[in-house]
C-alpha positions as CSV (number, residue, x, y, z in Angstrom):
1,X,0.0,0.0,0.0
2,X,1.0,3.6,-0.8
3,X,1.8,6.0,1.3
4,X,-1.3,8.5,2.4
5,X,-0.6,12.0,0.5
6,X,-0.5,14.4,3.6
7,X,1.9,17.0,2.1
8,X,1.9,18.9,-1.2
9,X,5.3,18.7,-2.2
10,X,5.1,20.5,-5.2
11,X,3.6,23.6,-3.0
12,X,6.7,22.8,-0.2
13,X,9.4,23.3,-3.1
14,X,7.6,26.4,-4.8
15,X,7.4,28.0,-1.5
16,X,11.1,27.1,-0.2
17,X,11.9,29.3,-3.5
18,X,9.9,31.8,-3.2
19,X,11.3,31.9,0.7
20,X,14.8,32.4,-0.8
21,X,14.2,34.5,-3.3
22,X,12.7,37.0,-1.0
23,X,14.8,36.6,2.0
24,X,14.6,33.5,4.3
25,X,14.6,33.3,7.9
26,X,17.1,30.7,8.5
27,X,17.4,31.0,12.0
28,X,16.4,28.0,13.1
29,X,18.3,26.1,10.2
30,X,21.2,27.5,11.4
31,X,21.0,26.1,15.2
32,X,20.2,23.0,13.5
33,X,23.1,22.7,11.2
34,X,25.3,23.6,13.6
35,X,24.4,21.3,16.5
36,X,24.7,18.7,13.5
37,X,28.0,19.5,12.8
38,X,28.9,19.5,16.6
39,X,27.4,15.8,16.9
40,X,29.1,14.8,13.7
41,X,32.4,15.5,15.3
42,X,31.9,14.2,17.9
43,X,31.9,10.8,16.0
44,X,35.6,9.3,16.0
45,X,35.2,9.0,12.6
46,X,36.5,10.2,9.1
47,X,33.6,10.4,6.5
48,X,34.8,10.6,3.0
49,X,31.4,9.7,1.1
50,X,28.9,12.1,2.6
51,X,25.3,13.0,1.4
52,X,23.3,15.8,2.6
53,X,19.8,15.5,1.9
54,X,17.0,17.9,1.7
55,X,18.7,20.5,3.8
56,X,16.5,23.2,2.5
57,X,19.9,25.4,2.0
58,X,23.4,24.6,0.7
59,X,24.7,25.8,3.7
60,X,25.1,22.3,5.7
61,X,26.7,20.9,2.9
62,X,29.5,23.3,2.1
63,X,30.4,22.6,6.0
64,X,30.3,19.0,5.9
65,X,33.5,19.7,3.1
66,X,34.2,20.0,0.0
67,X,33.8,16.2,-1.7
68,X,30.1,16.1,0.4
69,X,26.8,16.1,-2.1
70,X,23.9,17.6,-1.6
71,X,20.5,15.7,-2.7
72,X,17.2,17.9,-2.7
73,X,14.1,18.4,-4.7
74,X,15.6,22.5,-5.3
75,X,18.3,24.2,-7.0
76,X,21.5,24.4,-6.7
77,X,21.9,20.4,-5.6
78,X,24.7,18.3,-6.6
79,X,21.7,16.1,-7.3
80,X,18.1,16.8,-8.0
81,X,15.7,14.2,-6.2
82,X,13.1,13.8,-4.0
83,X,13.8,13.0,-0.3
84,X,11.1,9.9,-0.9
85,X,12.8,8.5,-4.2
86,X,16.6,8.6,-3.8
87,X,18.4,7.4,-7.0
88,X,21.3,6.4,-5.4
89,X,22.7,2.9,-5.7
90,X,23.1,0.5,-2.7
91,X,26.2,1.1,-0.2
92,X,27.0,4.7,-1.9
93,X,27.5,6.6,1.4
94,X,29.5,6.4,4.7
95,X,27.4,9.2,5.8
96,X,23.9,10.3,5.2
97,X,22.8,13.8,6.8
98,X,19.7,16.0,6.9
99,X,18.8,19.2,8.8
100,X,14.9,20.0,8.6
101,X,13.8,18.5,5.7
102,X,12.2,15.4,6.7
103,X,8.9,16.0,8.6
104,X,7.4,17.1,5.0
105,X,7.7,13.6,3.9
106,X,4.7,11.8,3.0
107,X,6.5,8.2,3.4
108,X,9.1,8.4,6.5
109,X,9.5,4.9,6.6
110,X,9.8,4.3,3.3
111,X,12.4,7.3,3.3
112,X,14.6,6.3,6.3
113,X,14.4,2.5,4.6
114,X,16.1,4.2,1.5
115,X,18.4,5.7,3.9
116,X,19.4,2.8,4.9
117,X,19.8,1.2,2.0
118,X,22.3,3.8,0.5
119,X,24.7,3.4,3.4
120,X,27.8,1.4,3.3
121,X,27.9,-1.7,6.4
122,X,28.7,1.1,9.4
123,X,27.8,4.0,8.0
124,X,25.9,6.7,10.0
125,X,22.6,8.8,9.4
126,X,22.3,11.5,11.1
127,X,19.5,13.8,11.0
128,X,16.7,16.4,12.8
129,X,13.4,17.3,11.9
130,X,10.8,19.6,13.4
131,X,8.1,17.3,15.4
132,X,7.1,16.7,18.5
133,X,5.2,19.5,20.1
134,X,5.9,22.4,17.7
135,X,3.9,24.8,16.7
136,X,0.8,23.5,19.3
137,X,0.1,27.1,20.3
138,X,-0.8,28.1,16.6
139,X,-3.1,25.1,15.9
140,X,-5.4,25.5,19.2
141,X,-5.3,29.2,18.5
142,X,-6.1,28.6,14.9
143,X,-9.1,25.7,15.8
144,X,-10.5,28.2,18.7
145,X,-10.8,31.1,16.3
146,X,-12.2,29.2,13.7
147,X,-14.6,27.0,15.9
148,X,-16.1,30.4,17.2
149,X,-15.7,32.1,13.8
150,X,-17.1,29.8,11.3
151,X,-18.6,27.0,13.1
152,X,-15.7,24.6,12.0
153,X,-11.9,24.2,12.0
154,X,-9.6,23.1,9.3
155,X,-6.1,21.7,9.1
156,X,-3.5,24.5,9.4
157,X,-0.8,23.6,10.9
158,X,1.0,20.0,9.9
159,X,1.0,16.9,12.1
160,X,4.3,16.2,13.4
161,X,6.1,13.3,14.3
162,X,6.7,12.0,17.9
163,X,9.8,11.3,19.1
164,X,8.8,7.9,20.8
165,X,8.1,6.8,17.9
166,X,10.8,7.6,15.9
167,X,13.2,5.5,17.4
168,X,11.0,2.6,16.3
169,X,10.9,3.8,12.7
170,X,14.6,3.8,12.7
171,X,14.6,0.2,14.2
172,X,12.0,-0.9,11.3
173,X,13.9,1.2,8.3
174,X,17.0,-1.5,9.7
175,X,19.3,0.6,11.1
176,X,21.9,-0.7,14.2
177,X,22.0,1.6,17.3
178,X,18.9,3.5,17.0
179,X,18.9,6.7,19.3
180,X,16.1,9.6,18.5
181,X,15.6,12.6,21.3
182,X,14.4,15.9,21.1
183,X,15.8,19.5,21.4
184,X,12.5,22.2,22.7
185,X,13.1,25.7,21.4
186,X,11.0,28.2,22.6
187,X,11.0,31.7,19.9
188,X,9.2,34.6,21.6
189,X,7.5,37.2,19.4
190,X,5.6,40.6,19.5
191,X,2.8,39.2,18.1
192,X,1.7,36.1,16.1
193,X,1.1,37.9,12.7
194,X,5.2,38.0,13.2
195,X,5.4,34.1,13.5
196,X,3.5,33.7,10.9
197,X,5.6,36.2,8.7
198,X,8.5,34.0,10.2
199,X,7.0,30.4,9.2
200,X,6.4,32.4,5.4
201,X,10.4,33.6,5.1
202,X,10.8,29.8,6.0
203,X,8.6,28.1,3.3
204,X,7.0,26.3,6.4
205,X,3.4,27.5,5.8
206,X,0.5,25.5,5.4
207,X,1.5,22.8,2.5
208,X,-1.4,20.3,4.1
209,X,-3.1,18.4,1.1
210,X,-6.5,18.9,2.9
211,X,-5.5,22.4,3.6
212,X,-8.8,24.8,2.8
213,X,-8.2,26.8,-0.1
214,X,-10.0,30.3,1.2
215,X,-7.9,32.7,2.5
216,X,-8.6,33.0,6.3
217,X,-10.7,36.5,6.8
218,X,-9.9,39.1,8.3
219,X,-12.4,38.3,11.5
220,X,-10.7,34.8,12.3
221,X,-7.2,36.3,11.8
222,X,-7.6,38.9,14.6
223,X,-9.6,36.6,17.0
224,X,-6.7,34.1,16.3
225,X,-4.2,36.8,17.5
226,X,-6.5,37.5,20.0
227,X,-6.5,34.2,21.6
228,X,-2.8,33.3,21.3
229,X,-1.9,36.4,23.4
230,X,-4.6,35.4,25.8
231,X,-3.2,31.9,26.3
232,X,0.3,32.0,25.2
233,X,1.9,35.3,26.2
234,X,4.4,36.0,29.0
235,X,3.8,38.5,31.6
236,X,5.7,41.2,29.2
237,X,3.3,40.7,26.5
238,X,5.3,39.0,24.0
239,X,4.1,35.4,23.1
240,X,5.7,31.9,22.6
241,X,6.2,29.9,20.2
242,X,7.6,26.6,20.6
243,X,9.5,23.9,18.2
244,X,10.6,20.9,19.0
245,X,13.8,19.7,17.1
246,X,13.5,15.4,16.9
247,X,17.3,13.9,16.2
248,X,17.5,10.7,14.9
249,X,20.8,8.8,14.6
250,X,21.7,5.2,13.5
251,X,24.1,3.0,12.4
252,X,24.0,0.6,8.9
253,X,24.7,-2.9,10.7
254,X,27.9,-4.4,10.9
255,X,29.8,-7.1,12.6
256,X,31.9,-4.7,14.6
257,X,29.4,-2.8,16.4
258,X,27.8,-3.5,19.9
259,X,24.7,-6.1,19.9
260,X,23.1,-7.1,23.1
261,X,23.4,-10.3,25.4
262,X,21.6,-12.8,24.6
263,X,18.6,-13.9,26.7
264,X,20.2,-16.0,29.9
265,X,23.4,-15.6,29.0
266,X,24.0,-13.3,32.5
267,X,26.8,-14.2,34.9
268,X,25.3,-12.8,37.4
269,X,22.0,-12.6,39.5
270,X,20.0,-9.0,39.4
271,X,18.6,-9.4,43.0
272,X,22.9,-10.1,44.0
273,X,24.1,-7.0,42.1
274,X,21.1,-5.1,44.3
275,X,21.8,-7.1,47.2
276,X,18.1,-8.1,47.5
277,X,17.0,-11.3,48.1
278,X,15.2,-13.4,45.3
């Protein structure tokens, strides 16, 4: 069975351009790639076949040096592809990265299983995406406003993935030492029509395949400000905004790496090592 079609894609890449063409907000992308990179070197580890995919900039890649490639769906890519079709053959990386592109996939697993499948025995993907809690203070402002304004509330902001659950996806795509946790940062604003303005310069805005086509009105716009500074603003005035940052990290499998005991194969007791009796 297919994939459902949650996201529009085509909308996601149109707006990314139009985001860099009239000035993007990278700030967020910027935290991101750069705690990547910190993790990355923390790895005792020399990667000479590296992929960066989706990274909605070039940025990442021209950091992770100069023989690294960069796969996305956007100009300028050393490759153009979609993050859910990759085109490379089997064992063509030693390192697979991505920073921010992956919660716009339709198919995840299907995705990480490609993933896995371009990475050489011990290679290591490493990647965030936005999930988790992010963005919850829009959508119940945005469901309130519309519930009182029009008698009925569609989708505008995107699900987003949980971290518990990502470390399962990993385990299922095949991948060795799974490991996915999360990262909370909280962006405070004047107002929410700046957030919004923000999540525009980022090509983040509503790319939902059931999104509703009509604009929003002017009446459930300001009621929508209205209640996010009611129940989301600090005692100064200025409201939160919060995004959660999932990294997911694992290993393609190989002989060398750590695997777990087998079951009974213990040389000692529990209830000894706790000095309990049992």
């Amino acid at each position: 069975m297919s994939a459902p079609l949650i996201f529009d894609r085509g909308l996601i890449r149109q707006r990314r351009q139009r985001a860099l063409r009239q000035g993007a907000a990278p700030f967020l992308l910027e935290r991101a790639s750069e705690e990547l990179l910190g993790r990355l070197s923390a790895v005792q580890r020399e990667f000479t076949h590296v992929l960066d995919l989706g990274t909605p900039t070039p940025a990442l890649a021209q950091s992770l040096g100069p023989r690294a490639l960069r796969a996305a769906a956007d100009l300028p890519a050393d490759v153009i592809c979609d993050e859910e079709l990759l085109p490379f053959a089997p064992q063509s990386f030693d390192c697979v990265a991505s920073a921010l592109a992956l919660q716009f996939v339709n198919d995840l697993p299907g995705a990480l299983a490609q993933i896995r499948r371009a990475l050489r025995p011990d290679g290591l993907f490493l990647a965030c995406l936005i999930g988790g809690e992010s963005l919850h203070e829009l959508r119940a402002a945005f469901t309130q406003a519309e519930s009182e304004t029009s008698g009925g509330a569609s989708p505008r902001v995107a699900p987003f993935a949980d971290v518990r659950d990502m470390g399962g996806l990993l385990q299922r795509a095949g991948f060795a030492l799974p490991v996915a946790d999360v990262e909370r940062v909280t962006v405070r604003y004047g107002h929410v029509f700046r957030l919004m303005a923000d999540l525009r310069a980022m090509g983040a805005t509503n790319a939902l395949v059931a999104r509703a086509r009509a604009p929003l009105g002017r009446a459930c716009a300001m009621r929508v400000a209205e209640i996010y500074a009611e129940r989301f603003a600090d005692p100064d005035g200025r409201v939160r905004a919060t995004f959660d940052i999932v990294w997911l990290s694992g290993w393609a499998p190989h002989e060398s790496q750590q695997k777990p005991l087998k079951p009974g194969s213990a040389q000692a007791r529990l209830a000894d090592a706790l000095k309990t009796k049992g």
